[in-house]
C-alpha positions as CSV (number, residue, x, y, z in Angstrom):
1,X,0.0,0.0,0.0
2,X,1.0,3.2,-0.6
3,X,-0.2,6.3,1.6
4,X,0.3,9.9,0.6
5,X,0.3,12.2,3.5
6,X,-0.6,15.4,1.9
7,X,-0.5,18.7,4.1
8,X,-3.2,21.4,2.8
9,X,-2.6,25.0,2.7
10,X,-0.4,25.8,0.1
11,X,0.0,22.5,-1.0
12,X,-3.4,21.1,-2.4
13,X,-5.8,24.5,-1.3
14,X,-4.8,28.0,-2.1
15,X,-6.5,31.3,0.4
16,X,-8.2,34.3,-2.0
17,X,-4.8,35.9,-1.8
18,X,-2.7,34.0,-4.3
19,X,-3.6,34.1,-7.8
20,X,-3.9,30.8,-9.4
21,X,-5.9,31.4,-12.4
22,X,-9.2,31.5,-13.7
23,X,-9.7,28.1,-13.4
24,X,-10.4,27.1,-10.0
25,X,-13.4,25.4,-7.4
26,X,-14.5,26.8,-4.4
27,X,-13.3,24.3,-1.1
28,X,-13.9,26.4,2.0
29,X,-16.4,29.1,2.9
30,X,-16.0,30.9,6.8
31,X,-18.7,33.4,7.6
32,X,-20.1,33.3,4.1
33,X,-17.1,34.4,2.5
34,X,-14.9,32.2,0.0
35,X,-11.5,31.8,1.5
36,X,-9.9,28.7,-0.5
37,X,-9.6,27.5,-3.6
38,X,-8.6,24.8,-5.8
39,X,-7.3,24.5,-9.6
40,X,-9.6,22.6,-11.6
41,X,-5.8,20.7,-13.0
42,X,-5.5,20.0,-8.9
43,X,-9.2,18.5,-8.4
44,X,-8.9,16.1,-11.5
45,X,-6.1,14.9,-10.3
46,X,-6.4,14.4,-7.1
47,X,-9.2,12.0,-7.8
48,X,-7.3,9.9,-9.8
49,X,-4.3,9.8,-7.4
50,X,-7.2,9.4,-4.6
51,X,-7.8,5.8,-6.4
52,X,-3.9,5.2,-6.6
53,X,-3.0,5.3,-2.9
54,X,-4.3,6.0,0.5
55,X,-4.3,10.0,0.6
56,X,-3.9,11.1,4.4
57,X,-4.7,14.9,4.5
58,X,-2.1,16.1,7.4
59,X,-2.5,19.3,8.6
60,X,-1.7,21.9,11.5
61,X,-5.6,22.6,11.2
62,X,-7.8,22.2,14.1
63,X,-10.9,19.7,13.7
64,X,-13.5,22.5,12.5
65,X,-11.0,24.4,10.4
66,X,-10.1,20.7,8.7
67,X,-14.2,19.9,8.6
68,X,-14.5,23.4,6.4
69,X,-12.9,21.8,3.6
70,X,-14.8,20.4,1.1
71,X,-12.4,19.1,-1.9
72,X,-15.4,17.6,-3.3
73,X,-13.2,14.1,-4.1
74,X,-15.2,11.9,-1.3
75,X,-14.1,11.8,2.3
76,X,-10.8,10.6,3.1
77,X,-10.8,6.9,5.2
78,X,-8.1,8.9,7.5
79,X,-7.0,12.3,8.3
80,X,-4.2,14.0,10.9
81,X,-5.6,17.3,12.3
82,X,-3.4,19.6,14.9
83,X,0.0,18.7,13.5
84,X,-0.7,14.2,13.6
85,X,-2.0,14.9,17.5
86,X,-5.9,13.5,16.2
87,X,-6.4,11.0,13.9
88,X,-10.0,11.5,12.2
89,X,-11.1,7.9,11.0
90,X,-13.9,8.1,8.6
91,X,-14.7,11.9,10.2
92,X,-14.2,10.7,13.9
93,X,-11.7,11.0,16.3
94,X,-9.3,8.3,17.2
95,X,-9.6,8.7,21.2
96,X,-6.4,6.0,21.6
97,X,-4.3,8.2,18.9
98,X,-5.1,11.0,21.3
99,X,-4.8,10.0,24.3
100,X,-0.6,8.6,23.1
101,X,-0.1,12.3,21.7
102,X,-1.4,13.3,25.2
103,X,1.8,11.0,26.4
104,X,3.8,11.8,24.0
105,X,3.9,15.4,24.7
106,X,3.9,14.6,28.4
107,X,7.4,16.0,29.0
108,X,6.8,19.1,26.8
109,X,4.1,20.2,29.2
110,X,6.2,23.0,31.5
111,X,7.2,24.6,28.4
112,X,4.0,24.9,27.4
113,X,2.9,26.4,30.6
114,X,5.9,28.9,30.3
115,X,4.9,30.1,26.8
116,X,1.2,30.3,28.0
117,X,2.0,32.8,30.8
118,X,4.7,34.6,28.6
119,X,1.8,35.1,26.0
120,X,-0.8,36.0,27.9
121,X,1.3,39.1,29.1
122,X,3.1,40.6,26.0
123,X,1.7,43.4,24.4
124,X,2.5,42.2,21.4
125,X,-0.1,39.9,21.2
126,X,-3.0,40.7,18.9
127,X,-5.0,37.7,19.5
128,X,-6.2,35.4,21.6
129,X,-4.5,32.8,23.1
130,X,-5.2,29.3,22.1
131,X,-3.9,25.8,23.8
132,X,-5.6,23.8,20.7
133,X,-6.9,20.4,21.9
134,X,-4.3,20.4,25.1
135,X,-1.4,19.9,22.4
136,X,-0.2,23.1,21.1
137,X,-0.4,26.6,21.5
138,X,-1.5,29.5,18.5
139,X,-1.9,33.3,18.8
140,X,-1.1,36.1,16.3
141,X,1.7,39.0,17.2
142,X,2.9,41.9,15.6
143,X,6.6,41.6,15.3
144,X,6.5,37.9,15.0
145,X,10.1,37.6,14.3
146,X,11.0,38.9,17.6
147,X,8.3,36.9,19.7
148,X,9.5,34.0,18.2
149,X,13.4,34.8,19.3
150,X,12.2,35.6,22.7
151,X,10.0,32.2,23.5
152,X,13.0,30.2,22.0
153,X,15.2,32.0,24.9
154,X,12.6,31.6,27.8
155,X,12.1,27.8,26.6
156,X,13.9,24.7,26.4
157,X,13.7,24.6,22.8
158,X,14.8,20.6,23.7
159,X,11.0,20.2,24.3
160,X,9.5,22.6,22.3
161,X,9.6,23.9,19.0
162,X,8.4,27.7,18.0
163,X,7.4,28.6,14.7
164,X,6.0,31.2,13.4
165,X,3.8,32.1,9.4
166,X,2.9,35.4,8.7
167,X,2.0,36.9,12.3
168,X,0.9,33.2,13.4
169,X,2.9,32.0,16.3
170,X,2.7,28.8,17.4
171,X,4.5,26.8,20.4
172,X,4.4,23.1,20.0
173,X,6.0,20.0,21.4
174,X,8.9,18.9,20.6
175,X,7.1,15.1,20.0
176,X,4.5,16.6,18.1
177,X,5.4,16.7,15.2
178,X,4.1,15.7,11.7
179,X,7.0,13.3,11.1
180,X,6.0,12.1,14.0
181,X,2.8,11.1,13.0
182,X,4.1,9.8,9.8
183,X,6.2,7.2,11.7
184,X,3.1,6.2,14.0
185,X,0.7,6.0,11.4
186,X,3.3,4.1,9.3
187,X,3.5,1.4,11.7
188,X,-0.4,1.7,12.4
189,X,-1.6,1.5,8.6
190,X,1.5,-0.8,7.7
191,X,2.3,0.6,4.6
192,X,4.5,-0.6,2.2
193,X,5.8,2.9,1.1
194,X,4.9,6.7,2.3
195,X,5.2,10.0,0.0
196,X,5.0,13.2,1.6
197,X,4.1,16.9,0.4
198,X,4.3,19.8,2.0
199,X,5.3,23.8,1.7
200,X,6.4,24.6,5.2
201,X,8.8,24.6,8.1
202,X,6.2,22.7,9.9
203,X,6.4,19.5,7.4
204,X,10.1,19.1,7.3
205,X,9.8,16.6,9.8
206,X,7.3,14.5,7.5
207,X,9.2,15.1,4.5
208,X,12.2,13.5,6.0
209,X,10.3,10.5,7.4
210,X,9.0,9.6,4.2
211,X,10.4,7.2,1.5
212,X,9.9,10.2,-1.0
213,X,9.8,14.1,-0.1
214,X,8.4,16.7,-2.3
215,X,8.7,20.1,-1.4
216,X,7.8,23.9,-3.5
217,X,10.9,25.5,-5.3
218,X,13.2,26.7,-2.3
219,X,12.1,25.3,0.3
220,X,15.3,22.9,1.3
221,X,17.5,25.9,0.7
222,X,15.3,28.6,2.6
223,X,16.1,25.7,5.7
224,X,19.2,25.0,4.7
225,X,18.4,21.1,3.9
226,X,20.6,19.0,1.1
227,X,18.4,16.5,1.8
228,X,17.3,14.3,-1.6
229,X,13.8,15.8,-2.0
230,X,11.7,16.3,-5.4
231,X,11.6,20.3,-5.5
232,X,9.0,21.9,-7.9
233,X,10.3,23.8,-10.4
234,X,10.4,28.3,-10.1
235,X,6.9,29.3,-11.0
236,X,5.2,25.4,-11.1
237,X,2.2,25.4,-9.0
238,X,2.8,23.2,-6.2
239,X,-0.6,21.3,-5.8
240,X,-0.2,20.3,-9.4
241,X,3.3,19.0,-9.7
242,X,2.8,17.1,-6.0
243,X,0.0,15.3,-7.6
244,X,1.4,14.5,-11.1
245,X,4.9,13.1,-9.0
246,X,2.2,11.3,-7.5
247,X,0.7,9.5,-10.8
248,X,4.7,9.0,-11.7
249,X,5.3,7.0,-8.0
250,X,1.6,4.9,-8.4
251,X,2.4,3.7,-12.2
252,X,6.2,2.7,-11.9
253,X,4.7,1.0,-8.3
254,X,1.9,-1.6,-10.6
């Protein structure tokens, strides 16, 4: 079997801000407002790689922010919401997935508190704070850049990782990670081989703990990787080379 773990934004679903054509579907509405997209090149193939391999959508998304989505392909059999902590099987929630993450993370938990009380007092902060599903930690902050140097000094960044996209900060666990969830979902699926997409810092983990990695133009440079990934090429649309790589891997697999 193969499974595709296949992160979301900016790898399958595009937000109103980036132009990709003319040509494109409507996939999530919040507060009556169209906010992602799809190419129509990206929905036709994802259904036939849908009937190739085991697609795992694996996203930082929260439950209801992964439940917005509608791709319009079918549901997916499985799905890894907040960064691999929840396992969705057929739209429900794995509650012995969870409850391991909850363990997993278990030593992480004092850093958490400490970025929890750091938040809650800088001024920076122009959002409120969040401690998603007991697992991880999101706000927004002006000067990102800087709250993001100053949590990785007042943390053991042994035990936690801090990120941040755009003005989205996030703290998370050091064993919470979407490579993480690769390898347990690997062992729990038993597949034969695992291809992994994504665009961000966050799946770097995922794209190393798969058999094949494919990442947009620049990202193993941007993080100073030399690992052996597939890289699109400048100016390909990611979502459509990820799932034409995909086609490649399924028909040299028969």
């Amino acid at each position: 079997m193969i499974v595709l773990h296949l992160d979301l934004d900016n790898t399958v679903i595009y937000s109103y801000k980036k132009d990709i054509g003319q040509y494109k579907r409507t996939v999530e509405i919040y507060h009556e407002r169209e906010i992602s997209f799809i190419t129509e090149k990206t929905y036709e193939l994802l259904k036939k790689v849908k009937e190739k391999m085991l697609v795992v959508p694996t996203s930082t998304r929260t439950i209801e922010q992964y439940e917005r989505i509608r791709l319009g392909v079918g549901r997916f059999p499985y799905a890894l919401v907040c960064n691999g902590g929840i396992l969705l099987i057929n739209g429900e929630r794995d509650p012995e997935w969870y409850k391991d993450s909850l363990k997993n993370i278990k030593e992480s938990r004092d850093e958490l508190d400490k970025a929890i009380k750091f938040l809650e007092k800088d001024i920076r902060r122009s959002f409120e704070l969040r401690f998603i599903e007991e697992l991880f930690i999101f706000t927004k902050c002006e000067g990102p850049d800087r709250v993001v140097k100053d949590l990785k000094e007042k943390l053991d960044i042994s035990k936690a990782d801090v990120f941040h996209n755009g003005t989205k900060v996030y703290v998370v666990p050091k064993n919470l990670s979407k490579g993480n969830a690769v390898k347990r979902f690997k062992k729990y699926i038993e597949a034969d081989m695992v291809i992994a997409a994504g665009d961000s810092e966050f799946d770097i983990s995922m794209l190393l703990e798969a058999h094949k990695g494919l990442a947009p133009y620049g990202l193993c440079k941007d993080f100073g990787m030399d690992m052996e990934w597939s890289e699109a090429k400048e100016g390909e649309l990611f979502s459509e080379y990820v799932l034409r790589e995909c086609m490649k891997i399924a028909e040299a697999h028969v």
